[in-house]
C-alpha atoms as one frame of an Amber mdcrd trajectory, in Angstrom:
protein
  -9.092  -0.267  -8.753  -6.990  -0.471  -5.269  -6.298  -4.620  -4.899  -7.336
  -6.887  -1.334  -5.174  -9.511  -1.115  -8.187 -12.220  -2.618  -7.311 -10.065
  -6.322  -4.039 -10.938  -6.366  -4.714 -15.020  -5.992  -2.833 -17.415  -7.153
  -4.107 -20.531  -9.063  -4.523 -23.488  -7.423  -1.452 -25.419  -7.981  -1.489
 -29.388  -7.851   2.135 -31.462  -7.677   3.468 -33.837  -5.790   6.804 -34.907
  -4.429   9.247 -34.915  -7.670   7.377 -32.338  -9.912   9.428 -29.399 -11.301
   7.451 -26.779  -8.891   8.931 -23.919  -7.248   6.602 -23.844  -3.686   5.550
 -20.081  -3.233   7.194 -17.656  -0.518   5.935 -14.981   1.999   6.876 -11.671
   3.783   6.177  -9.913   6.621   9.114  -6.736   4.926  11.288  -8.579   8.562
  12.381 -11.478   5.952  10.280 -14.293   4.604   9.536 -18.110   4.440   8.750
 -20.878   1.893   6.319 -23.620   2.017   6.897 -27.382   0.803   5.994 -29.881
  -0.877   3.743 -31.130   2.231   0.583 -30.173   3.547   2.349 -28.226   6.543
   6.143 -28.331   6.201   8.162 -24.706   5.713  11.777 -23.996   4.606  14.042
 -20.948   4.474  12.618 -19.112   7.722  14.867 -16.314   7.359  15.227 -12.770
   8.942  18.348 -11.673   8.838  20.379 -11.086  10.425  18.865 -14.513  12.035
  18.663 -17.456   9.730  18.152 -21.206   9.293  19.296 -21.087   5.620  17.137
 -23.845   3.944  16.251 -26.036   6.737  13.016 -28.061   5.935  10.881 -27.855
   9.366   7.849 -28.826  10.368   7.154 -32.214   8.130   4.095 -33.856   8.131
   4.379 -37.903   9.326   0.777 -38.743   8.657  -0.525 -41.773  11.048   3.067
 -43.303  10.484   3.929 -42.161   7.000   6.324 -38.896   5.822   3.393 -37.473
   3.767   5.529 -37.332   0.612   5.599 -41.143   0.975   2.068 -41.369   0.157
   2.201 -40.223  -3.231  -0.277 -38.028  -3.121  -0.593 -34.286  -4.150  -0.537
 -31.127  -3.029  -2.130 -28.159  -3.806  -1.133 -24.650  -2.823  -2.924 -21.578
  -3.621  -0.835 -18.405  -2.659  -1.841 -14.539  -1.530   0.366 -11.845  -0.596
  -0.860 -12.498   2.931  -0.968 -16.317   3.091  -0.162 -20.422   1.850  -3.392
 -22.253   1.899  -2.410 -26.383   0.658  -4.364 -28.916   1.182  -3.303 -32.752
   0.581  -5.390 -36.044   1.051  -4.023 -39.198   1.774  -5.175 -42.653   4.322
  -8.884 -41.341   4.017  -8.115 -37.843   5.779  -8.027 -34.608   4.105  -4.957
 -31.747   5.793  -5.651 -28.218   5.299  -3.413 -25.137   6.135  -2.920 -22.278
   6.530   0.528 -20.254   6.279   0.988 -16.850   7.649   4.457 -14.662   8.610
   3.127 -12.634  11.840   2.992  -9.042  11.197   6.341  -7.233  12.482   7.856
 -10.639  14.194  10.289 -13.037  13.447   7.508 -15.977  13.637   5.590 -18.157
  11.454   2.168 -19.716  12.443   0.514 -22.546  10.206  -2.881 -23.420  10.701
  -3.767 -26.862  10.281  -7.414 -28.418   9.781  -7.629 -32.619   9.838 -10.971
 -33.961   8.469 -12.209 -37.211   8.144 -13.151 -38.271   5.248 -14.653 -41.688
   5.733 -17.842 -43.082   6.551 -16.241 -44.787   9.986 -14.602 -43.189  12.972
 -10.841 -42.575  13.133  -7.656 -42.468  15.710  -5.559 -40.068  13.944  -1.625
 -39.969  14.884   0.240 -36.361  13.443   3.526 -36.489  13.907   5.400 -32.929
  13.037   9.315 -33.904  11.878  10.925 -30.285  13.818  14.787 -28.972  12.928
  16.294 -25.637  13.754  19.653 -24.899  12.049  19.007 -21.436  13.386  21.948
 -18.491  13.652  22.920 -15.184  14.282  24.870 -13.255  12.147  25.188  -9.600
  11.360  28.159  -9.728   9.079  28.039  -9.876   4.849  26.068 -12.451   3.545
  28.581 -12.803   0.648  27.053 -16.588   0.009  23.647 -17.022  -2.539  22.725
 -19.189   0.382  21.537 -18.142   4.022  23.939 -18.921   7.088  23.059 -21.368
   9.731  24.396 -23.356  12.254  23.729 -27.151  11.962  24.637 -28.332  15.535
  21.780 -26.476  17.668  21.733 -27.313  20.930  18.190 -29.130  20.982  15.913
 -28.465  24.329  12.560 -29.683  25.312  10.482 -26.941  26.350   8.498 -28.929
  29.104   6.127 -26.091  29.554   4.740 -25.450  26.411   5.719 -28.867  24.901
   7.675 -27.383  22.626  11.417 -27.602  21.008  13.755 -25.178  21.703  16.735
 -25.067  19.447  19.641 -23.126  20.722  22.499 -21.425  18.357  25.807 -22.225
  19.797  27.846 -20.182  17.972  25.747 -17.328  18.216  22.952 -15.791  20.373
  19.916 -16.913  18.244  16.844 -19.435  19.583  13.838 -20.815  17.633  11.082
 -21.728  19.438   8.811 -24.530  17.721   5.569 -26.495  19.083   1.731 -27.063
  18.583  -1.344 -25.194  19.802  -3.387 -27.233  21.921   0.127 -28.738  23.502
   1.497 -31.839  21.816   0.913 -35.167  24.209   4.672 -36.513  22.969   8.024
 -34.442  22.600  11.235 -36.049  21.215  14.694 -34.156  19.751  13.334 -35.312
  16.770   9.693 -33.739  17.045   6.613 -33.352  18.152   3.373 -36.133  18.391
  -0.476 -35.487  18.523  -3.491 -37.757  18.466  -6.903 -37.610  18.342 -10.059
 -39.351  17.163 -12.718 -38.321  14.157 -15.948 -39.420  13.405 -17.129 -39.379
  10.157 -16.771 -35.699   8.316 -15.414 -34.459  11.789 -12.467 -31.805  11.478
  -9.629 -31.195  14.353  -8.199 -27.811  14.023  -3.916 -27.337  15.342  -1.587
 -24.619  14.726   2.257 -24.936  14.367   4.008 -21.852  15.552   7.762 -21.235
  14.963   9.404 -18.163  17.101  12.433 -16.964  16.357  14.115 -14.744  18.775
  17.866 -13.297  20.487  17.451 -15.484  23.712  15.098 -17.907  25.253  13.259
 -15.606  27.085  12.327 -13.959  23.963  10.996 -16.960  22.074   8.571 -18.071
  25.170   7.295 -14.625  25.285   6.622 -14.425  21.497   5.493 -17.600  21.558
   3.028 -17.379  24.598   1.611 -14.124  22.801   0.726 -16.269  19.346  -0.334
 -19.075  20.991  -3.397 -17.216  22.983  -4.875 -16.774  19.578  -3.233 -17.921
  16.081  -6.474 -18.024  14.319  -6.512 -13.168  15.318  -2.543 -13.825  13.686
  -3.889 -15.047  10.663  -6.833 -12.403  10.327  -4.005  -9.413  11.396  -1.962
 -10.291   8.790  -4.956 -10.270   5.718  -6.082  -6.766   7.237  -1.910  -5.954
   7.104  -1.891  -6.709   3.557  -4.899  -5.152   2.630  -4.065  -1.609   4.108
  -0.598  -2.214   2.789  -2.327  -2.464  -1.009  -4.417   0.662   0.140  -1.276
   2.909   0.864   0.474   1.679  -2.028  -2.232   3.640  -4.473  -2.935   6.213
  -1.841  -1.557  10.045  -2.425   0.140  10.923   1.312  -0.078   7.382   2.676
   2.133   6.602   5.965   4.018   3.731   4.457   6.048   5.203   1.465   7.479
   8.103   0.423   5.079   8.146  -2.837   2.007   6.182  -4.486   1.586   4.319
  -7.734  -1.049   5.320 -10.156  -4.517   3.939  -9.577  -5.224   1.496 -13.430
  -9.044   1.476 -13.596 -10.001  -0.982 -16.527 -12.053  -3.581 -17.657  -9.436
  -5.535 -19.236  -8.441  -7.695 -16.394  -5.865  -9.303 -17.822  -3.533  -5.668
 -18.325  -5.117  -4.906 -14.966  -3.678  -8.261 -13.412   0.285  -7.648 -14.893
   0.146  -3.795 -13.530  -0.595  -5.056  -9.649   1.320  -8.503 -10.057   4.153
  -6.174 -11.455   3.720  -3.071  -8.438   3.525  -6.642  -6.135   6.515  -7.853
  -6.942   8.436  -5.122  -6.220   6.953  -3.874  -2.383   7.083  -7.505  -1.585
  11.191  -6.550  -1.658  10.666  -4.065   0.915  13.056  -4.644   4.220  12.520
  -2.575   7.544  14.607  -4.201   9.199  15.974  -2.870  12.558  19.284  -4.402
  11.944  19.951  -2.607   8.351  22.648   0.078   8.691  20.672   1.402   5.663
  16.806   1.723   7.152  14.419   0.853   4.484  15.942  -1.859   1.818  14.305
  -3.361  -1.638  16.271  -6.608  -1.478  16.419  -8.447  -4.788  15.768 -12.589
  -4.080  13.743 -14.746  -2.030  13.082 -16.652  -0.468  15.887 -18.723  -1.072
  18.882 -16.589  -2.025  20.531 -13.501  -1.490  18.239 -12.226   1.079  19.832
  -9.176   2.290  20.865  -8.346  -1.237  20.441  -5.404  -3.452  21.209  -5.942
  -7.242  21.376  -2.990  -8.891  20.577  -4.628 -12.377  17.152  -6.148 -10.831
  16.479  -2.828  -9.230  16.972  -1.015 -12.286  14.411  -2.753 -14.034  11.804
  -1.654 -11.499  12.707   1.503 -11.336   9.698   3.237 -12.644   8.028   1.718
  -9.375  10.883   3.064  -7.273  10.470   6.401  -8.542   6.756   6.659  -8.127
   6.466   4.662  -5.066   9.444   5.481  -2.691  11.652   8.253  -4.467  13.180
   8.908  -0.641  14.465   5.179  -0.911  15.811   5.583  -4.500  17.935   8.919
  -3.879  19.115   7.212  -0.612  19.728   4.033  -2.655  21.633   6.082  -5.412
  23.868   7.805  -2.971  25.208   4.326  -1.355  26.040   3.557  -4.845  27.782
   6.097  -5.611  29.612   5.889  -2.959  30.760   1.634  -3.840  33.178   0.679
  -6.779  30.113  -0.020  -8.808  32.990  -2.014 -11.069  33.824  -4.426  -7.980
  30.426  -5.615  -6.939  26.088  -6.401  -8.757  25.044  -4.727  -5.337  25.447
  -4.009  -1.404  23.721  -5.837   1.178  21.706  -4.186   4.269  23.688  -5.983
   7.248  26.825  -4.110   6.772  26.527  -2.255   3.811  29.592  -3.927   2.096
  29.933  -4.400  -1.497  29.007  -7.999  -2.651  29.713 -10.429  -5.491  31.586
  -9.680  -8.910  31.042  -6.594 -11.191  27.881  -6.931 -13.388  28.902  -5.199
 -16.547  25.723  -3.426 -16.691  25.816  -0.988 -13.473  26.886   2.042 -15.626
  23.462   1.495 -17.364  21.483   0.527 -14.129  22.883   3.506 -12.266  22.111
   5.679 -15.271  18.083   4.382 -15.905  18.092   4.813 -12.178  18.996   8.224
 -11.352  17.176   9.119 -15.000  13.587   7.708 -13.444  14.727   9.742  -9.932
  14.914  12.964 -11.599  12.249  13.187 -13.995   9.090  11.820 -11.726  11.000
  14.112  -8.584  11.635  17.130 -10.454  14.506  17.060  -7.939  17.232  18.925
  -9.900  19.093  20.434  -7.257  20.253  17.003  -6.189  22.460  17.139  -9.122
  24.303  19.437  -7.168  24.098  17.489  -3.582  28.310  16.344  -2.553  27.936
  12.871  -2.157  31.228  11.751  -0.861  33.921  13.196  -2.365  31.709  14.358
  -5.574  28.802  16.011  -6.620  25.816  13.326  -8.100  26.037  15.425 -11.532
  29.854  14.002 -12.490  28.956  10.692 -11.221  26.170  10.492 -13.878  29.328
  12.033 -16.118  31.533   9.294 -15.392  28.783   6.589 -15.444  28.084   7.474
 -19.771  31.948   8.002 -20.382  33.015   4.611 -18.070  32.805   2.642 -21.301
  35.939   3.884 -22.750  37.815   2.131 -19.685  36.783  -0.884 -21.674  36.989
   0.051 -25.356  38.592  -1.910 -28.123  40.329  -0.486 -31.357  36.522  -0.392
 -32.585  35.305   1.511 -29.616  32.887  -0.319 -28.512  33.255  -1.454 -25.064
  34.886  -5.348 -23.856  32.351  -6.233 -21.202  34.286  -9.490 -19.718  33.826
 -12.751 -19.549  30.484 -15.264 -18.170  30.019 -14.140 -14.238  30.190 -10.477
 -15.885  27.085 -10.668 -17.883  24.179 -13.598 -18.126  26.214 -16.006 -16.665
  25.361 -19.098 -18.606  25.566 -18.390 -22.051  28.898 -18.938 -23.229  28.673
 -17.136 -26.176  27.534 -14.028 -25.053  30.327 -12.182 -23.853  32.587  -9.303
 -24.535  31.782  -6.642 -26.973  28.135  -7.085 -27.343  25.371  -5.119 -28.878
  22.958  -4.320 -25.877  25.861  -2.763 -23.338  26.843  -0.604 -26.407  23.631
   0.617 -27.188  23.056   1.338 -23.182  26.305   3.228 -23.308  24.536   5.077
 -26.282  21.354   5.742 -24.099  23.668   6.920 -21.034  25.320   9.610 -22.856
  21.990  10.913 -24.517  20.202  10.647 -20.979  23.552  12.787 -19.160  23.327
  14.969 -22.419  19.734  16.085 -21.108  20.499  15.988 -17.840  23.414  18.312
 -18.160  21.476  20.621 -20.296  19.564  21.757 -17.247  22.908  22.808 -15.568
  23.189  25.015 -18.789  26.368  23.476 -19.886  25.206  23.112 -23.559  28.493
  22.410 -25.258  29.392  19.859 -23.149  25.780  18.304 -24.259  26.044  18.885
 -27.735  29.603  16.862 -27.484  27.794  13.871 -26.088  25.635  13.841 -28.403
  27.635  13.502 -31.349  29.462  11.162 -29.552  26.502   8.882 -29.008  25.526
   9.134 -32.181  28.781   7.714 -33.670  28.808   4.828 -30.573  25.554   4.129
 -32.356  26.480   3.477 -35.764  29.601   1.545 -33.863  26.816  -0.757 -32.357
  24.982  -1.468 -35.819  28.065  -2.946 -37.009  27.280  -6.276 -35.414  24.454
  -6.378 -36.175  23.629  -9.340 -38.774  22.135  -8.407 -41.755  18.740 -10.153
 -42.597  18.680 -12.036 -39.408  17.323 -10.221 -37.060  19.897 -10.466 -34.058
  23.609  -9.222 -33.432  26.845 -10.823 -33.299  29.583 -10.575 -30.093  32.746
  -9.500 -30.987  35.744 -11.609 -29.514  39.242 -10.235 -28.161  40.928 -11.605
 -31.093  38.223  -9.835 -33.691  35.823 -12.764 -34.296  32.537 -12.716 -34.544
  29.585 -14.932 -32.824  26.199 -15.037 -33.669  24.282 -14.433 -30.451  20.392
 -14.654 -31.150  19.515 -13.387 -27.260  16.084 -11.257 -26.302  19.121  -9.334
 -24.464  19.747  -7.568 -27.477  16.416  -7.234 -28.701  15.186  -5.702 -25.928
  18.134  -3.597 -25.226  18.373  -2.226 -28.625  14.892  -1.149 -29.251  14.602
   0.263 -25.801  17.791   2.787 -26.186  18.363   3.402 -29.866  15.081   2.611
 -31.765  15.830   5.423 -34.085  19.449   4.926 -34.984  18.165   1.704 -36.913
  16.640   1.374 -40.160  13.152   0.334 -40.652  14.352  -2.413 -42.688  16.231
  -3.665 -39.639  13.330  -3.531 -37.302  11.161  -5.825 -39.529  14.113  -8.295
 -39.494  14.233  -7.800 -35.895  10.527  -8.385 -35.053  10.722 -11.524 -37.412
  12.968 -12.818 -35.705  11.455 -12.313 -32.245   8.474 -14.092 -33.726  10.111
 -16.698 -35.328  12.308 -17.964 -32.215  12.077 -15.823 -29.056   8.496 -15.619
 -28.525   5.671 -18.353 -27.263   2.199 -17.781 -26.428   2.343 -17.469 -22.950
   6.407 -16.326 -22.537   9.520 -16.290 -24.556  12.770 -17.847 -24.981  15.500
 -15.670 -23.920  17.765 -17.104 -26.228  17.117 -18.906 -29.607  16.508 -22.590
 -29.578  18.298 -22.316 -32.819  21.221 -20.900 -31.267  24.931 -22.798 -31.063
  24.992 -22.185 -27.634  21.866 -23.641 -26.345  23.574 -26.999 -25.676  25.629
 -24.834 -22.738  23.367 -24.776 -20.283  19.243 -25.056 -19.117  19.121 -22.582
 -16.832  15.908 -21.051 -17.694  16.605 -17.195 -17.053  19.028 -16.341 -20.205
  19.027 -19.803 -21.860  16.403 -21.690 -24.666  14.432 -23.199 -21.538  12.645
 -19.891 -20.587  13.246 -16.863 -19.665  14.204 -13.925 -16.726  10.862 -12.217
 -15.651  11.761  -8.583 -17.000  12.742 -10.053 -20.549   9.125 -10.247 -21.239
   7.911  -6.519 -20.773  11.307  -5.415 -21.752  10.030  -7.216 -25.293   6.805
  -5.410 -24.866   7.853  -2.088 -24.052  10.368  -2.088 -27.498   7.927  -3.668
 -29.458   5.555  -0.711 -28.886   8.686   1.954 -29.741   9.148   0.907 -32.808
   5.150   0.961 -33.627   4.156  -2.905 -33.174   1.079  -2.491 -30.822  -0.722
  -5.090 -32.048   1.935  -7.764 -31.730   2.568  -6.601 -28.651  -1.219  -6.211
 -26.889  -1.969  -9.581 -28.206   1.287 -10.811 -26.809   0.063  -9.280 -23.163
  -2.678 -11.285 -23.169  -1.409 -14.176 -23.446   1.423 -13.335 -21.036  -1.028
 -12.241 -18.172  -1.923 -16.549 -18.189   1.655 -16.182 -16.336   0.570 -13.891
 -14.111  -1.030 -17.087 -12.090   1.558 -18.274  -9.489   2.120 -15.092  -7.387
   4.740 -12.374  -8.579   7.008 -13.753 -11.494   9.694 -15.917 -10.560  13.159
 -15.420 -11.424  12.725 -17.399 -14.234   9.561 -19.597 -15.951  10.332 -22.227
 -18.296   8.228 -21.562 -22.040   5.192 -23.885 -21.898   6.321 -26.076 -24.502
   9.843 -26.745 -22.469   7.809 -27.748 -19.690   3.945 -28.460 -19.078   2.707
 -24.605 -18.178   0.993 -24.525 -14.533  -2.890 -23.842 -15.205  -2.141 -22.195
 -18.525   0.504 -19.833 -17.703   4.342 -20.100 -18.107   5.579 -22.239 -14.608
   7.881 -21.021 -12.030  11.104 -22.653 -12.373  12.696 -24.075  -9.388  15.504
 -22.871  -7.025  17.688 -26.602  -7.480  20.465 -27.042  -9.127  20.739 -26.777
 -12.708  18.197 -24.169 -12.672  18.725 -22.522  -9.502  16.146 -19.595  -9.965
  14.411 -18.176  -6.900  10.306 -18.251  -6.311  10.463 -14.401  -7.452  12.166
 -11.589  -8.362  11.801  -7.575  -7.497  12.610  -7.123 -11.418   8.809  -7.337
 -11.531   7.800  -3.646 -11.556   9.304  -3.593 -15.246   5.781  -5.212 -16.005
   4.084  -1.612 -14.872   6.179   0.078 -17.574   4.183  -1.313 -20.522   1.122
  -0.055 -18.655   2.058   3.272 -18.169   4.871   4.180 -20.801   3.895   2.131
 -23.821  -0.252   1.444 -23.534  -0.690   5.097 -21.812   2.210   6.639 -23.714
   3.179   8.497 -20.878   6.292  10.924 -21.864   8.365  12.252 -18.646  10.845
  14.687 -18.983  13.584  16.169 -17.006  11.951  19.847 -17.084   9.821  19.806
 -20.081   7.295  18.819 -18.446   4.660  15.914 -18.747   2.387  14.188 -21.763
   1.166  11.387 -22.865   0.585   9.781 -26.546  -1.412   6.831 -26.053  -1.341
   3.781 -27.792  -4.157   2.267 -27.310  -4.923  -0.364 -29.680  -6.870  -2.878
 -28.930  -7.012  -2.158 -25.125 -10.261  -0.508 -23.532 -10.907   3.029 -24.970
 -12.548   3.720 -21.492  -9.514   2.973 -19.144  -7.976   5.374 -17.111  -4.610
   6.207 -14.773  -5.231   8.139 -11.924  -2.974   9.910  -9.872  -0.134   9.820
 -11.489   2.382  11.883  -9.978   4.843  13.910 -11.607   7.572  16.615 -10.035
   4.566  16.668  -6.869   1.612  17.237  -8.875  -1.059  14.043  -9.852  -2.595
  13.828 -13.403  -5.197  11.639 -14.386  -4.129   9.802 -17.949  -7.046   9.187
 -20.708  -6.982   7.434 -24.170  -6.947  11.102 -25.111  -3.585  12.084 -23.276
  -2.707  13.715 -19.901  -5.456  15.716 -17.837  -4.709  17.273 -14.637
């Protein structure tokens, strides 16, 4: 089944001012936009190198009244191509509609007033308008957009409008009403009109965003003939985007995913919301100095930003979907201190933020997923500054010696180095070491095709020894691992980090015995019905901190199918399909968020796990492109699909539970497309 953009719909979602709700975002792949709390308001209208960080535009006053004021909900149903709230308060119903215009810096919100009473009405809208907008193509080394809060603040006299002027930099954003407002202020803009009973009056809020003035009237003149053809372009935008995303040869990526056709709708849902969260990360931007970008955050944070850990986790979709991105990605990584920065950003291509003690992995899984679905082997051989790729993927399994202890294992730093807020898990821990394991296995192989066998057999050996290394902190008949300290303590650490780490690189170097524990203990404190806890609410650090990504309250979006996905290597598929099911209730508020609380931490939206929000303590964006590691239970664990470097291609499904009748089309491997079957690979 190839999605529209009605499949992918969100629940409805009802809160009002105060509620712990994370407002849903938009793209047009130019940058993106938020809604609010309100029946019309936006925030974060950002396309950078232009920006108005988190400014808050656009506020409903509702016949004298902020709208939040009124107490009353809100609820916002979200598609890849739109916002649709509605709110009701004083007798009138507001209805809009949100859209980013297709390849412009512009956003255009519908609004529909109705009457709701049995007498006639004089309705007064007042819009609250602020710019904060700015111009600046440098690193955005902050989490939060740039913006300049002393605009120069015009009234456009022509069009009724505001004009807010950047003084620092050459940046305008255009903002007004379609038909004209009757009042215009510094402050905003003022409609009225009357309603008879059940009568509706239909207005649309554009906001332009251009270099100079003259840009912003033009762009603004062009919506404003017809916002209602805006609205419909961008559906049909979405829907032909879906269609090349699953088409062989499209015109808008380098590759296609796999076509899931099944009557389980719940698997079906995770696979697009998963293959969704990723493209809606795509940047084609005319300002990046790298062309095409898969940015990491929005729409609050980061939003020029590459992680490599977050793009790691999707790379199966990378490697299917756009493997001319990836190998470009790869080589501009190469290229950075991968030990100095988590990623680049498209602007400038500088290095940004602190070292993430996982890149050596994330480079590694990368480059693996590149090579195998590519069949591109001579690329191993391609002089990427001053080396070739092939002893970059050397260096990348042997970097962990730069950190080794007396016990070998590697010393992986300190808080900002790892999950950032829990204080216990730090320095020689058990899922970095088994990566390091996995990376010299995975260069082993890769080697091996550049017939330098001895070298192989010598990593190898030396994984396998790193492995028993790892096992060593493990804790015996718990289930979970211990961090080993500088000065040779030991700390109990029950995080899904591990779990999921460890089963997903060295399954086989543990005993059977230490899987059960392992699974028991997933059961016992990791996992809910609808989403996990990514650490133990049983754990000593727990008291540290809430923020739902790595701590008790909930958990990071890929922790999930990274459960999933080792569950099913070490032969659980019933624990784990059951476990799907219940996760796809999640699947309800657009792609995953950068974090969800667990249901019973906080009331779950509409049955699924809720969105956690981007304030502080939790400060965890609307989503995440760490969503495509949701596709990997689909095709790798349900599907069994086995892709090697130049052994070719098969499958060993394990089905389960799922439908016998479901099948993966076109799923491309080294440039030819199979069709996968409970039964195994067909061509």
């Amino acid at each position: 089944m190839i999605p529209v953009v009605e499949d992918l719909k969100s629940s409805p979602m009802t809160h009002r001012f105060g509620d712990l709700f994370c407002p849903p975002g938009l793209t047009n792949f130019l940058g993106c936009v938020q809604s609010d709390l309100d029946p019309v308001a936006i925030r974060s209208l950002n396309f950078p190198p232009f920006a108005c960080s988190d400014t808050v535009t656009g506020t409903l006053f509702l016949n004298g009244k902020i709208f939040a004021a009124t107490g009353s909900p809100v609820t916002t149903t979200w598609l890849p191509d739109r916002i649709e709230r509605v709110g009701e308060a004083d007798g009138l119903r507001v209805s809009s509609t949100t859209v980013l215009v297709v390849k412009q810096m512009a956003a255009i919100v519908r609004v529909e007033v109705k009457n709701l009473s049995t007498s006639p009405r004089e309705v007064t809208i007042k819009l609250g308008l602020r710019g904060g907008v700015t111009k600046s193509v440098t690193a955005w080394n902050n989490a939060h957009p740039p913006t300049e809060t002393d605009n120069a603040i015009e009234i456009d006299s022509e069009r009724r409008a505001i004009r807010f002027r950047a003084r620092a930099s050459t940046a305008v954003c255009l903002q007004g009403v379609v038909p004209p407002a009757i009042d215009v202020t510094n402050n905003g803009l003022r409609i009225t009109f009357p309603l008879r009973p059940g009568e509706s009056k239909v207005f649309s809020y554009l906001n332009v965003i251009a270099d100079d003035a003259a840009g912003a009237a033009s762009l603004y003149d062009q919506l404003a003939r017809n916002p209602e053809a805006e609205i419909r372009r961008a559906r049909d935008d979405w829907n032909a985007e879906l269609a090349a995303v699953f088409t062989p040869g499209n015109d808008r990526y380098s590759g296609h995913m796999p076509t899931l056709e099944t009557s389980d709708r719940d698997v079906l849902k995770l696979y697009h919301i998963g293959i969704l969260g990723t493209i809606y990360f795509k940047r084609e931007s005319p300002y990046s100095v790298h062309g095409r970008a898969y940015t990491t955050l929005i729409p609050r944070y980061w939003q020029p930003v590459t992680f490599l850990w977050d793009y790691s986790l999707s790379s199966l979709v990378h490697a299917l979907l756009d493997p001319a991105e990836m190998r470009a990605s790869l080589e501009r990584w190469m290229k950075l201190d991968i030990h100095k920065h988590f990623g680049t950003e498209y602007l400038t291509g500088a290095g940004v933020g602190p070292w993430y003690s996982v890149n050596d992995f994330a480079m590694t899984s990368i480059a693996r997923d590149y090579l195998r679905f590519s069949g591109d082997l001579g690329w191993l051989d391609r002089k990427v500054g001053e080396q070739k790729t092939v002893d970059y993927l050397e260096q990348y399994a042997h970097n962990y010696k730069r950190f080794a202890t007396k016990s070998k294992l590697a010393d992986y730093g300190g808080l900002n180095n790892l999950l950032e807020c829990v204080n216990t898990y730090v320095h020689e821990v058990a899922s970095l070491n088994a990566a390091n394991v996995f990376n010299l296995r995975t260069v082993a192989e890769i080697i091996s095709t550049k017939c330098q066998k001895d070298k192989a057999a010598s990593m190898l050996a030396e994984a396998k020894e790193l492995a028993r290394e790892v096992n060593k902190l493990y804790v015996e008949g718990k289930g979970f691992f211990h961090a080993r300290f500088p000065d040779g303590s030991l700390r109990e650490v029950r995080h899904c980090y591990d779990f999921n780490t460890v089963l997903n690189t060295i399954p086989d170097d543990i005993p059977e015995k230490q899987k059960r524990e392992m699974v028991d203990f997933f059961r016992r404190e990791l996992q809910t019905p609808a989403w996990m806890h990514a650490l133990s609410c049983d754990d000593d650090d727990a008291m540290f901190s809430v923020r739902p990504d790595h701590q008790w309250t909930g958990a990071y979006p890929a922790w999930p199918p990274q459960a999933v996905t080792g569950l099913y290597r070490i032969g659980e598929v019933d624990l784990a399909f059951d476990w799907v099911k219940g996760l796809a209730r999640s699947a309800n508020q657009g792609p995953f968020g950068q974090a969800h609380f667990c249901e019973t931490v906080v009331d779950p939206e509409d049955g699924g796990a809720i969105k956690a929000p981007p304030d502080f303590p939790y400060i965890t964006d609307w989503t995440c492109s760490s969503n495509g590691a949701w596709t990997n239970i689909i095709i790798e664990s349900i599907f069994g699909v086995k892709a090697t470097l130049a052994n070719g291609i098969s499958a060993e499904p394990k089905f389960g539970k799922f439908d016998p009748n479901a099948v993966l089309k076109n799923l491309n491997y080294q440039g030819k497309n199979y069709t996968v079957t409970k039964r195994g690979i067909e061509k």
